[in-house]
C-alpha positions in Angstrom: 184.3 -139.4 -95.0 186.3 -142.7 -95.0 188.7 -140.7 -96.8 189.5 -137.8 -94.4 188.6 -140.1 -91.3 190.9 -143.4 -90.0 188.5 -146.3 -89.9 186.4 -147.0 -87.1 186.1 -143.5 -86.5 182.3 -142.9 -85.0 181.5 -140.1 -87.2 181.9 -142.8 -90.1 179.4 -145.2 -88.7 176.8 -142.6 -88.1 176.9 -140.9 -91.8 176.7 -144.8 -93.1 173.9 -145.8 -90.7 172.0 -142.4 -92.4 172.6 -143.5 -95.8 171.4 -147.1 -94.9 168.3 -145.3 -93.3 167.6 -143.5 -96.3 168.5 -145.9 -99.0 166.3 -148.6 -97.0 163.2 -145.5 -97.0 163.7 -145.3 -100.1 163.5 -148.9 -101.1 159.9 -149.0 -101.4 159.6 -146.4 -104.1 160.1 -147.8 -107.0 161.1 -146.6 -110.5 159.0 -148.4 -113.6 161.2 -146.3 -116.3 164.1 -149.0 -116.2 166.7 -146.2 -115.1 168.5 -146.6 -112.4 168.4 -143.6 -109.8 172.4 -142.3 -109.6 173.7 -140.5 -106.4 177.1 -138.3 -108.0 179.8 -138.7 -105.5 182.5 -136.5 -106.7 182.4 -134.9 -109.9 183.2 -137.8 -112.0 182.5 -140.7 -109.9 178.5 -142.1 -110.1 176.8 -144.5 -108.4 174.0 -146.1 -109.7 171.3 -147.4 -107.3 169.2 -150.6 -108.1 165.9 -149.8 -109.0 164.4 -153.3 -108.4 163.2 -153.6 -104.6 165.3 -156.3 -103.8 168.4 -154.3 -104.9 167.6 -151.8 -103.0 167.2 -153.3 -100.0 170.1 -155.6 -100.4 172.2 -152.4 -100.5 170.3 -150.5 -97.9 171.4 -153.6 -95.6 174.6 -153.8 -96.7 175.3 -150.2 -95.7 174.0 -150.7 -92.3 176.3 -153.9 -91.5 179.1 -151.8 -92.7 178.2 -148.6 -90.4 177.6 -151.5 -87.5 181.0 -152.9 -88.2 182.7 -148.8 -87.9 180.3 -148.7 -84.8 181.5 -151.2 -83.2 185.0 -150.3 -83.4 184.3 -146.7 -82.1 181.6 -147.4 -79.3 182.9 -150.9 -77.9 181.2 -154.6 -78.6 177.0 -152.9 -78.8 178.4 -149.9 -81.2 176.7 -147.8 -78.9 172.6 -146.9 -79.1 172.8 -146.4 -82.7 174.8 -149.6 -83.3 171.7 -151.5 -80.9 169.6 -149.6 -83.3 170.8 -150.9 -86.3 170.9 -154.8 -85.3 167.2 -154.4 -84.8 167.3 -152.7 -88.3 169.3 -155.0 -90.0 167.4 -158.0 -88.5 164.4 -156.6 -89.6 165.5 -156.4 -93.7 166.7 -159.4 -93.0 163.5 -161.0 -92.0 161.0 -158.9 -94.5 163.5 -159.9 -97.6 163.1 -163.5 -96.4 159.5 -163.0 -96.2 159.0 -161.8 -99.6 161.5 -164.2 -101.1 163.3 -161.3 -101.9 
C-alpha cells in the first residue's frame, strides 16, 4: 500500500492500524518452539515476527504510532476516530508493557 499510495494517504493509516490490531491480538499467543512466526510479503521478501511477548508488542505498538502518524496527515491534528482510537491503544501497550516490565 505505501507503495501504490503517496504518504499520508488515509487508506494507508487504516490498513496499518489493522495490522497493529492484529499483531497486538496476537501478542498474547505465544510460540514455545523457538521459531519465529513469518508473514510472506511478496514472493521473496519475509518478515519474521518476534515470538517473545515483549517483541510482539513492541512491534504491534510500533505499527500503530506509524498508522497514527499517516492518520494524522490525512484526517487533520486527532487523525480522525480511528486515529483517537489508536492513542487510547497505544497508551494502553504503553502502560501494560510498563507494567510487566516488559
Amino acid at each position: 500500500m505505501q507503495e501504490v499510495y503517496p504518504k499520508g494517504h488515509p487508506s494507508v493509516g487504516i490498513v496499518l492500524a489493522e495490522l497493529g490490531k492484529l499483531l497486538n491480538a496476537e501478542s498474547g499467543n505465544t510460540d514455545d518452539s523457538g521459531s519465529g512466526k513469518s508473514l510472506q510479503k511478496k514472493e521473496d521478501i519475509v518478515i519474521q515476527l518476534p515470538v517473545d511477548v515483549t517483541g510482539r508488542m513492541g512491534v504491534a505498538r510500533e505499527t500503530l504510532v506509524k498508522a497514527l502518524a499517516e492518520l494524522r496527515i490525512g484526517f487533520g491534528r486527532s487523525g480522525g476516530l480511528v486515529g483517537k482510537e489508536l492513542e487510547y491503544l497505544v497508551e494502553g501497550i504503553s502502560r501494560e508493557m510498563t507494567a510487566n516490565r516488559l
